[in-house]
C-alpha positions as CSV (number, residue, x, y, z in Angstrom):
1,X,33.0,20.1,-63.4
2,X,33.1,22.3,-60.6
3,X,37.0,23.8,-59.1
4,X,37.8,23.7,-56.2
5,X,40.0,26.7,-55.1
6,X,41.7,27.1,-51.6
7,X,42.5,30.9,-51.2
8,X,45.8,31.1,-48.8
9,X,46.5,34.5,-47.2
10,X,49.6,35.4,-47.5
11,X,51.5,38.9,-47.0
12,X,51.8,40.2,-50.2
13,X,47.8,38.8,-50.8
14,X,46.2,35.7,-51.8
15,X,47.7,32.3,-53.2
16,X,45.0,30.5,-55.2
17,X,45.5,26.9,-55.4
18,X,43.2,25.4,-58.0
19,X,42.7,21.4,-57.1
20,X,44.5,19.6,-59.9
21,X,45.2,22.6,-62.2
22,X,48.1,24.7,-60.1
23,X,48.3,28.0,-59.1
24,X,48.2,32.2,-59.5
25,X,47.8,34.9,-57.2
26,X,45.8,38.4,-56.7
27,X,46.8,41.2,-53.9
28,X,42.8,41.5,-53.1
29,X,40.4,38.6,-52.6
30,X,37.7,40.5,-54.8
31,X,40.3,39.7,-58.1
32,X,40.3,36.0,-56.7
33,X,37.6,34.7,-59.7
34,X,38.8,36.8,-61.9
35,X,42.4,35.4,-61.9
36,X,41.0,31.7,-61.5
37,X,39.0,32.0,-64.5
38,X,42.0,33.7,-66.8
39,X,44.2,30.7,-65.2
40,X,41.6,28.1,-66.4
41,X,42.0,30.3,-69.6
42,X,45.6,29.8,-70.3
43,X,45.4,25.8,-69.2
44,X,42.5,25.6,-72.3
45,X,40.1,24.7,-69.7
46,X,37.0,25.9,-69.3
47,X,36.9,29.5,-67.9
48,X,33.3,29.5,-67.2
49,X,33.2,26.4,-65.0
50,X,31.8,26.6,-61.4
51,X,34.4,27.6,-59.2
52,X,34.1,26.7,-55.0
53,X,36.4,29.0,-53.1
54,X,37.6,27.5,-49.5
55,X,39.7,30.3,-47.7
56,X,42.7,29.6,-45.3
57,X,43.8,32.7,-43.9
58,X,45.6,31.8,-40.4
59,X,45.1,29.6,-37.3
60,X,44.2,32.2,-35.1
61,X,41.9,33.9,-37.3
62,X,40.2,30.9,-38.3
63,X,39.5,30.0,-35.0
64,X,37.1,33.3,-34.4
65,X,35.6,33.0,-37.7
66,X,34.1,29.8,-36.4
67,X,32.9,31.8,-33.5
68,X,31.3,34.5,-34.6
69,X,29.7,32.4,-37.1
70,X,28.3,30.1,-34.0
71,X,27.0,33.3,-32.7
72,X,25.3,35.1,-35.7
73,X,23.3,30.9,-36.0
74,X,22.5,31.2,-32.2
75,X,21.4,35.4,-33.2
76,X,19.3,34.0,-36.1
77,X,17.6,31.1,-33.8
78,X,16.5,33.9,-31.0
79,X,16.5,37.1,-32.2
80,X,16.1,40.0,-30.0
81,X,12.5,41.5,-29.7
């Protein structure tokens, strides 16, 4: 079984909602795993599962990930010679 985690930014860090487990938190996205799995932990579930992190961190911000993502694909499709 693979989790499903949506990382929420917030202000104080990251809200990590585990699909059908609940939830924890970490003040930098690079304890995100770590937390999930010691949360899986604690439920007796297993901490060594696959874990799929989907990040929500603001409309706005969102918005120009999508963009620059479009235009590192275009970038990769015709690179500059």
């Amino acid at each position: 079984m693979t989790y499903e985690v949506v990382a929420k930014r917030w202000e104080h860090g990251w809200e990590l909602h585990i699909d059908g487990v609940g939830v924890t938190q970490c003040e930098a996205i690079k304890d995100a795993e770590a937390m999930v799995r010691d949360y899986l932990d604690l439920e007796g579930l297993n901490r060594d599962a696959p874990i799929r992190f989907h990040y929500q961190i603001d409309d706005e911000l969102d918005s120009e990930i999508v963009e620059i993502r479009q235009a590192v694909e275009q970038v990769a499709r015709h690179p500059i010679r």
